[in-house]
C-alpha positions in Angstrom: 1.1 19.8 5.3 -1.4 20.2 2.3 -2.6 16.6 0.5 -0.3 15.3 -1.7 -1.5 13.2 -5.2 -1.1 9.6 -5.5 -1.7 10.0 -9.5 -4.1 7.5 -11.1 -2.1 4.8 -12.6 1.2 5.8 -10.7 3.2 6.6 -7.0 4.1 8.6 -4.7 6.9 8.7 -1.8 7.8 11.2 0.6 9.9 10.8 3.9 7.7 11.1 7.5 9.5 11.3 11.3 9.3 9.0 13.9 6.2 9.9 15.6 4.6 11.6 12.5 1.0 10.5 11.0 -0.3 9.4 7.6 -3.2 10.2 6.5 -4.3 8.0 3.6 -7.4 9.2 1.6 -9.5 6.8 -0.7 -10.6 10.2 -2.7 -12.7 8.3 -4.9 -13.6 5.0 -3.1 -12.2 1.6 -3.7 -9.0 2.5 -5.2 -6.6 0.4 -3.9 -3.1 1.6 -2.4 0.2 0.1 -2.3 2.0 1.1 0.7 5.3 0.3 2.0 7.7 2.1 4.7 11.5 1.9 4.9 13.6 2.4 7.5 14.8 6.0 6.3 18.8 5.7 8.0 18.7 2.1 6.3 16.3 0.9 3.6 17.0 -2.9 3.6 14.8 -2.3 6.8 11.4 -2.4 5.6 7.9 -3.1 6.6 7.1 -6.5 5.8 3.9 -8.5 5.4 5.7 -11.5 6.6 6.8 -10.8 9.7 3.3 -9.0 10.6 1.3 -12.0 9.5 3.9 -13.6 12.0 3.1 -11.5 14.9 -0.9 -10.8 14.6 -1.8 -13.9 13.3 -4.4 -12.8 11.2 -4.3 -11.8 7.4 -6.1 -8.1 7.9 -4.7 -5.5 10.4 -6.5 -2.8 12.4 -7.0 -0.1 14.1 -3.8 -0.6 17.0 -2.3 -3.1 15.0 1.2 -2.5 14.6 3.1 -3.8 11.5 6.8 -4.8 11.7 10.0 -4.5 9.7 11.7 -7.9 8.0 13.6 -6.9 11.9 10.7 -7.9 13.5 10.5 -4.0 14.6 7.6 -1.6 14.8 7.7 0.4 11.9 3.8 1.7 11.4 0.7 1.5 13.6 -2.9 1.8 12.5 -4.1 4.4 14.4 -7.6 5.1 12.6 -9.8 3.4 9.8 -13.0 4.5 8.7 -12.9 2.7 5.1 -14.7 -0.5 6.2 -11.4 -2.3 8.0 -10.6 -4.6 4.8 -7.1 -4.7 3.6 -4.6 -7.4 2.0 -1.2 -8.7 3.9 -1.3 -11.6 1.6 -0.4 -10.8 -2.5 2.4 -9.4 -4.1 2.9 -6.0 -5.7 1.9 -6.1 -9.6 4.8 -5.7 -11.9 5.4 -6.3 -15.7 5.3 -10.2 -15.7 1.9 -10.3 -14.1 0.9 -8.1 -17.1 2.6 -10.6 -19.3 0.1 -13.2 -17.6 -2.9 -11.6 -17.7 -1.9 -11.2 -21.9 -0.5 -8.0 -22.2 2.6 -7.9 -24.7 3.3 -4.4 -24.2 4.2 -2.4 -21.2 1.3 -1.9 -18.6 1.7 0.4 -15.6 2.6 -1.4 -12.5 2.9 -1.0 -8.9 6.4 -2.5 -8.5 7.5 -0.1 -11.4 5.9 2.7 -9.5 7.2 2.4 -6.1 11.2 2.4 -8.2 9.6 5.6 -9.6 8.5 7.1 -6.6 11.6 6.3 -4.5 14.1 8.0 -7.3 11.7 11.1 -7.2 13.9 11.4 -3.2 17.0 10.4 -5.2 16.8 7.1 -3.5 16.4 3.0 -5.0 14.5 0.2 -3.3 16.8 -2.9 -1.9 14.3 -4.8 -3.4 9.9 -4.6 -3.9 9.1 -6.0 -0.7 5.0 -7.6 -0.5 3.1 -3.9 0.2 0.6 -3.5 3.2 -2.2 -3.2 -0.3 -4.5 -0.9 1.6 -8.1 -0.8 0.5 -7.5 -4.0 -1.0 -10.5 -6.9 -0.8 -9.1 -10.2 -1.4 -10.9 -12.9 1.1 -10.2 -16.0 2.2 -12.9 -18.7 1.5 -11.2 -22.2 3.4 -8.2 -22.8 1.1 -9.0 -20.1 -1.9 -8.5 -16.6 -2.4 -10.5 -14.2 -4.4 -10.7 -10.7 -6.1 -13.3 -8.5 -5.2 -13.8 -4.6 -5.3 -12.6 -2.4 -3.0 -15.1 -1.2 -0.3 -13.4 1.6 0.7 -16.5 4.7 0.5 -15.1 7.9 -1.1 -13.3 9.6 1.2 -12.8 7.3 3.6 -9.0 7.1 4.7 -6.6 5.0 6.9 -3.9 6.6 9.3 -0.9 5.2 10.3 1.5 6.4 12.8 5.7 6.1 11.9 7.0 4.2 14.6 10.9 5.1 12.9 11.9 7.3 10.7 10.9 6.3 7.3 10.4 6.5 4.1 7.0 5.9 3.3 6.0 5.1 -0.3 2.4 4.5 -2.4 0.9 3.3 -5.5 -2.7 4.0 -6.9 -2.7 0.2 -8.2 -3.3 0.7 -11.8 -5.0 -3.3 -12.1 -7.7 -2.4 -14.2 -8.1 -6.5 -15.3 -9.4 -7.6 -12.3 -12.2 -5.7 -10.7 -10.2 -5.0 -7.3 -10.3 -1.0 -8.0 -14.2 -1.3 -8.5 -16.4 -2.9 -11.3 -15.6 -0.3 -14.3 -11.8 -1.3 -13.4 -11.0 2.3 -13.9 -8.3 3.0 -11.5 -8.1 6.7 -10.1 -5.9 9.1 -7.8 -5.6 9.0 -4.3 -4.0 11.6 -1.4 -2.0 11.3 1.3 -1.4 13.6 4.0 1.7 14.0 7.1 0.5 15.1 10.0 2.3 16.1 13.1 
């Protein structure tokens, strides 16, 4: 299956069988990505951060790592990661009233607005915006604080994650461009994705 776009700014869903790969491609370097699966027969499963912290007990998967569903089911394992191994389990998807926070009065692309976009593209609506497995994603934990920092995913560099079920597997190209978590010129860009067999 050829790459498919993660647009800058936006998502990106598309449904993957049990036993399929994902192929997640930093195109540019330290964009962060969004990700969340859903049980494709019933989508109030879902992959949740949760009940993974639960049963790794640790805050950043890797490579054999499975992550579960809010069943405490296998629903993706990481099967490959040349990026530099750092990801976030720990923060919430961005949405309009973290915008409002950060001072914006009018609408501001978001990742929670964008997986309800992706998802409709399959003619389908999220049970709810479950916390995303934020691939990419550099947020480290200093004793009791956590901070932003950039991404330090190379260009190019990509995650792959095997289906465990039949899902639905859906991404945002985080369009935070605040904070410096998609690189120091906050400029968030496109990613790709790719299903392989």
């Amino acid at each position: 299956m050829p790459q498919i776009t993660i647009p800058a700014r936006k998502g990106k869903a598309a449904f993957v069988k049990a036993g399929q790969r994902v192929k997640v491609i930093n195109t540019h370097g330290q964009q962060v990505v969004d990700t969340w699966a859903f049980n494709r027969a019933e989508l109030t499963e879902f992959m949740s951060m949760e009940h993974t912290r639960s049963h790794l007990l640790k805050v950043i998967p890797a490579v054999g790592d499975q992550m579960l569903s809010n069943r405490r089911r296998p629903i993706l394992t990481f099967t490959e990661d040349d990026s530099g191994g750092i990801h976030d389990m720990l923060l919430a998807a961005c949405d309009r009233h973290r915008y409002r926070l950060l001072g914006f009065t009018e609408h501001h692309d978001n990742c929670t607005d964008n997986l309800a976009d992706a998802l409709r593209e399959l003619g389908l609506a999220p049970p709810e915006t479950p916390s995303p497995l934020n691939l990419f994603m550099n947020i480290p934990v200093r004793g009791n604080q956590l901070a932003f920092e950039p991404a330090v995913a190379k260009p190019g560099s990509h995650v792959t994650l095997r289906a465990e079920m039949d899902l639905v597997i859906a991404f945002s190209a985080c369009p935070q461009d605040v904070i410096p978590i998609n690189g120091l010129a906050c400029k968030p860009v496109e990613a790709h994705f790719e299903i392989l067999d």
